[in-house]
C-alpha positions, -999 to 999 in steps of 0.1 A, spaced: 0 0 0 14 34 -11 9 67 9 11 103 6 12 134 25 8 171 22 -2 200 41 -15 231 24 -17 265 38 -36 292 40 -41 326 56 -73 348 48 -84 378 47 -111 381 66 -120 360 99 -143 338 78 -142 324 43 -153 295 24 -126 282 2 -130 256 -25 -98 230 -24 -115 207 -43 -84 213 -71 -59 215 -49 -71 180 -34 -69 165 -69 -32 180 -79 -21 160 -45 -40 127 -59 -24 131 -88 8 137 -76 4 109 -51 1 80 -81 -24 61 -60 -59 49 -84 -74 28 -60 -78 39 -19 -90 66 2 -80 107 6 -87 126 42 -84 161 41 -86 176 75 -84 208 94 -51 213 119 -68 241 134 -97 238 159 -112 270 142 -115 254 107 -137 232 90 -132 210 60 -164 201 45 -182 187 15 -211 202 -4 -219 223 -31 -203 252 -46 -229 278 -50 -228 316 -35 -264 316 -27 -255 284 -2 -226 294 14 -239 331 24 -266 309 38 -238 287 54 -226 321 69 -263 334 84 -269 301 97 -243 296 116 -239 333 127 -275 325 141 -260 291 163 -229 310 172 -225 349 171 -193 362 171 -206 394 191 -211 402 218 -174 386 231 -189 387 265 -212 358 261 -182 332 263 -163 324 291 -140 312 267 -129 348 253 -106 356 281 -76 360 264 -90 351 230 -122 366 210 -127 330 192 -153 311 210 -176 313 184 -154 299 158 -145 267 180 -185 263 184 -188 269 144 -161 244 137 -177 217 157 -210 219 138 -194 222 103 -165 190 109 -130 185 111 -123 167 82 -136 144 48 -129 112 37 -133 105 -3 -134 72 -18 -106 74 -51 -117 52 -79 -100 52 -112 -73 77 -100 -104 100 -95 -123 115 -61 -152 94 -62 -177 123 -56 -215 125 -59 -232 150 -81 -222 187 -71 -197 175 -44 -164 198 -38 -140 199 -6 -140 234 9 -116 247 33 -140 268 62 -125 296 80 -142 312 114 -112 326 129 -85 339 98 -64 366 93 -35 342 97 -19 312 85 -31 279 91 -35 246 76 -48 215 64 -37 181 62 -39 159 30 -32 118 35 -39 95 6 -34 60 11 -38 27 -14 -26 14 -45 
């Protein structure tokens, strides 16, 4: 069994932002050689998500009221977390959006259903972080 590893990194400009690494995912497979196994792509931050769905504006500025709605960022005050930090929203928006995806590879190819793309979600940016790619089979 072959495997592969890469990290890519980001740093936005705004303290949240949906970005599609659906591309990015399949340069790595691609790079990687492997036709036949399984790709996680996960967050190594506890204030990002990666997440599947679809890639349509309308959606994620729903994705954004939604969970603004389940977890305001203002006021600070209603956290205890934000003592030293103004992030508590972004851990709580991180848990309900995931840590990471798994996709099946068939054919060389990210097995995806209709519409399906990998997005990188940022709650807490304006600096670098990353994500981890691991690809493992034959």
């Amino acid at each position: 069994m072959k495997s592969y590893r890469k990290e890519l990194w980001f740093n936005t400009t705004g303290r949240r932002q949906l970005i599609n690494i659906t591309s990015e995912v399949e340069k790595c497979l691609s790079e990687s050689g492997i036709k036949e196994g399984l790709c996680l792509i996960n967050a190594m931050h506890i204030t990002a998500s990666v997440f599947i769905n679809d890639d349509e504006p309308g959606l994620h500025n729903d994705f954004e009221k939604w969970l603004e709605k389940l977890a305001p960022e203002k006021p600070y005050s209603q956290y205890k977390h934000n003592g030293f930090e103004d992030n508590a929203d972004a851990h709580l928006k991180r848990t309900v959006m995931g840590r990471e995806v798994v996709v099946a590879i068939t054919n060389g190819r990210l097995d995806f259903g209709p519409w399906e793309q990998i997005f990188y979600g940022e709650f807490d940016g304006m600096r670098k972080k990353r994500i981890l790619i691991k690809i493992i089979g034959e």
